[in-house]
Steps between C-alpha positions, in 0.01 A plus 500: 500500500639830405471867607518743218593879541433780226567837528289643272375807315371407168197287506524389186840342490355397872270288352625332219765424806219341669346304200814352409591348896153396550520247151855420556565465876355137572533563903296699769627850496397841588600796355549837752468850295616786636372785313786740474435743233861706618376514848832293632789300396512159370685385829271662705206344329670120486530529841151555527392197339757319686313595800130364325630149379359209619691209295879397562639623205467818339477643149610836448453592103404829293153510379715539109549130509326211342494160590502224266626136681233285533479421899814711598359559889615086514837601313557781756371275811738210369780704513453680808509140606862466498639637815771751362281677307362851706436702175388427142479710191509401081816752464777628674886509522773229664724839577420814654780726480670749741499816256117621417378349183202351432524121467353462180791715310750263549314204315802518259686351798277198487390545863108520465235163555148451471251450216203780388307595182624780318455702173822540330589798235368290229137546610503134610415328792728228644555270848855653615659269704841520645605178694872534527570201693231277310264479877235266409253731714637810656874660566597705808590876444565769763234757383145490337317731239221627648249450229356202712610339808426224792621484851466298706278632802686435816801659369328851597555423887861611385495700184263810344453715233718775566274810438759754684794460225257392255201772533444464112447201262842389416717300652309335728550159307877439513503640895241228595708254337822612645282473843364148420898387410584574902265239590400259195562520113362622202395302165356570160229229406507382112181355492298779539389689217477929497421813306649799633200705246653881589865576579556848607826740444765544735474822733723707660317362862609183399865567475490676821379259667724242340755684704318456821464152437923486485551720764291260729649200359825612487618377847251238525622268265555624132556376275357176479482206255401102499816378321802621548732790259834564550569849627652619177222364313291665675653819517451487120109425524499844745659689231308399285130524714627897582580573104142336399308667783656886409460447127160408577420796706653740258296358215175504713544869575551489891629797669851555546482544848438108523720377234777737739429283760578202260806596430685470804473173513690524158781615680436252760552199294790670351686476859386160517815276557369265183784268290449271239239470287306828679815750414550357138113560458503849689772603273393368198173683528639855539689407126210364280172552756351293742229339262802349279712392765206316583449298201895442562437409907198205360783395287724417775268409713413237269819382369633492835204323720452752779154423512263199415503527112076493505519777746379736224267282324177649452183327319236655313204308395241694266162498632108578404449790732116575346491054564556589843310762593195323367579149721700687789655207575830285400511147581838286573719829455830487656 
């Protein structure tokens, strides 16, 4: 039996939300709205359902999300069955680095998990699934997207939505996980099937409070990650996360007064007592630009084995999105 908590201010998105759980879910469940048309953060709110659930394990998902697994409430119960698991999502990341970047710009890095339907430039629809160490069911990462979560219930005796740092709506999903790894682990499920329908731009709030999130995390345990990277290695992924994240910012028009506080951890990194691999990379980069010193760095990476080879395997399978929609349900995916 599941809990599930929606912070919500569009009722129509609200209720396609609602149609789509009730013909896919397979399981008791309730479902906890809290109207918040602006009136408080997203932490503020989750914490508010948290408070109204009834079941052991809790869903947490934006009301911008379809379901289409056929029975996924078992799927999630089955997995919450295993011990280890405190926190479940469909995507997240095995690393969460110590310099602010969102997780999702280093994919080229190969460090991202989890399985979700998305529409690619082509116009197309298509099952993206990236299993990196071929996990017949799920694969442990250190933070989860946001777009739709479970926890388990009685791990809010310790943790909570923090709604002091987090007083907006970002950033709230890789702090709970960093919460949830003090006291249990996190996984992303492959045999559940979703449709992020609306993704948003990046804001300036967001990269603010990206740099809350590090500054909390900083002493507390950053960075993290579920296999283990050589230090030089990994100084090269950092290099590499702070280059993405500013050209990013600079091509999304955020102020300078953020991207200034970027870019002293620039100079950071520089200081950074990095060898090896990390200092032929850091160099390299300054001569011919970070995005082909890349391409050079996979190369490497590649020819010399540093990490599994199918670590950056992705799979996209083309899909009948209108097919969907109509029967709202996917059997025997995953």
């Amino acid at each position: 039996m599941i809990s599930i908590v929606v912070s919500s201010y569009q009722e129509p998105l609200y209720q396609s939300f609602v149609n789509s759980v009730e013909k896919t879910i397979g399981v008791p469940y309730e479902i906890i709205k809290v109207e918040n048309p602006g009136i408080m953060g997203i932490c503020k709110a989750y914490n508010l359902g948290v408070s109204k659930a009834k079941y052991d394990i809790i869903c947490f998902s934006h009301e911008d999300v379809l379901c289409y697994s056929e029975n996924w409430g078992e799927k999630v119960i089955s997995h919450f069955n295993d011990s280890e698991v405190g926190m479940l999502g469909v995507t997240g990341c095995m690393v969460q680095t110590d310099i602010p970047s969102p997780w999702w710009y280093n994919s080229d890095f190969s460090t991202g998990a989890g399985r979700m339907l998305m529409k690619l430039g082509n116009g197309k629809y298509y099952d993206h699934i990236r299993n990196p160490f071929n996990d017949t069911s799920k694969t442990e990462v250190k933070v989860i997207d946001g777009l739709w979560f479970c926890i388990r219930k009685s791990l809010f005796e310790k943790i909570s939505f923090d709604e002091l740092t987090f007083p907006g709506f970002h950033l709230y999903d890789i702090d709970i996980s960093m919460q949830i790894n003090q006291f249990s682990k996190c996984f992303v499920a492959y045999d559940i099937l979703l449709e992020h329908v609306w993704q948003g731009k990046i804001s300036d709030d967001y990269y603010e409070g990206l740099l809350d999130f590090i500054n909390k995390w900083q002493s507390k345990g950053l960075p993290v990650m579920t296999y283990y990277i050589k230090e030089d290695y990994f100084g090269a992924y950092n290099w590499f996360a702070l280059l993405n994240v500013l050209g990013q910012m600079q091509r999304s028009s955020i102020s300078k007064e953020i991207i200034n506080k970027y870019k002293k951890y620039y100079y950071i990194l520089q200081k950074r007592p990095y060898k090896g691999i990390y200092r032929i990379f850091f160099d390299l980069s300054k001569l011919i630009g970070y995005k082909n010193a890349l391409r050079v760095f996979i190369k490497l990476e590649k020819w010399f084995k540093i990490l599994p080879s199918n670590l950056g395997y992705i799979e996209y399978k083309e899909v009948d999105r209108n097919e969907l929609l109509t029967q709202k349900i996917v059997s025997n995916v995953g």
